[in-house]
N, C-alpha and C positions, 0 to 999 in steps of 0.2 A: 542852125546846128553849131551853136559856138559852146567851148567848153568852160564849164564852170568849176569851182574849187569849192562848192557847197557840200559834198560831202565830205570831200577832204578835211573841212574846217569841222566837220561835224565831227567827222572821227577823230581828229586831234584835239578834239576839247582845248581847243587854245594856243596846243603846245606847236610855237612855231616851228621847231626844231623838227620835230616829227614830223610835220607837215614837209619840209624840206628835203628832207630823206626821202622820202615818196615819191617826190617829182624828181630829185637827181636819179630814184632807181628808174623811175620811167623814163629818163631825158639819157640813159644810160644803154638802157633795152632796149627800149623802140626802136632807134636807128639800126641797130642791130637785126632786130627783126626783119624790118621792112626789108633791109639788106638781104634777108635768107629768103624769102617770102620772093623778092623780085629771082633769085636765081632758083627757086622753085620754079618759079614761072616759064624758065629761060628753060631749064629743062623738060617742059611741060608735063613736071608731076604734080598735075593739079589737087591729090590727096594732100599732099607733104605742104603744098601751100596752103590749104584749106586748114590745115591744123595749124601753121602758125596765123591763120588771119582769126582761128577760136582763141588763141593767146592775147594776141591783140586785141581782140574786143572786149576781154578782159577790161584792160585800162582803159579803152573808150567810154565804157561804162561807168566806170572810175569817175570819169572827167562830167559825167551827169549829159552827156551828150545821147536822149534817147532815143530820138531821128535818125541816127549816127549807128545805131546799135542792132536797130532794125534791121537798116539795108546793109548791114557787113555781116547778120543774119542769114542774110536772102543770098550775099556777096559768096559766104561761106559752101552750104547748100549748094549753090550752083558748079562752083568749084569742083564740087565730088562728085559734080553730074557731067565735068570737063566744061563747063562755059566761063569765059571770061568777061563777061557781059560786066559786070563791076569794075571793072580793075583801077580803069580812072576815078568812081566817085571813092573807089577806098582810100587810093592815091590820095586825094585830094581830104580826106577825112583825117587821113594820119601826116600828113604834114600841116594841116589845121592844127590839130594838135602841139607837133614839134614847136611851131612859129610861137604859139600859147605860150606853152611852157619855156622855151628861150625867152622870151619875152616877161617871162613872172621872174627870172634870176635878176634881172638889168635891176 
């Protein structure tokens, strides 16, 4: 489940600039997220996290990560059914991502 920038590159026909943009909004967002998403959790309004872990998977998808998409699927789903059975592989999903992305600016 490592994330790729194949469709990125697809959709920016080239243009690296574009390409760049994209990953600072997601290198911008995500942390953000994951930020609301854990104090959803803190509060245990497992709908309100559920919704932003639908936002996020957004960009996991993004990332061509489709192992990844599935289980923040299932992650999602279980959320509005109040299980936190996911929390660590999403954890571990989206800072796979973060380290990525930090890692593609260097």
């Amino acid at each position: 489940m490592e994330p790729t920038f194949s469709y990125l590159d697809n959709l920016s026909g080239e243009n690296r600039e574009f390409k760049m943009r994209i990953i600072k909004i997601i290198l911008t967002e995500l942390p953000k997220e994951l930020e609301l998403y854990h104090f959803a959790l803190s509060l245990k309004n497992h709908f309100w996290a559920s919704e932003i872990v639908h936002r996020i998977n957004q960009k996991i998808s993004f990332l061509q990560m489709n192992e990844a998409v599935n289980l923040v699927d299932i992650h999602e789903v279980q959320l509005r059914a109040g299980s936190t059975t996911y929390v660590d592989a999403f954890n571990e999903i989206v800072n796979t991502i973060l380290e990525f992305l930090e890692n593609s600016q260097k």
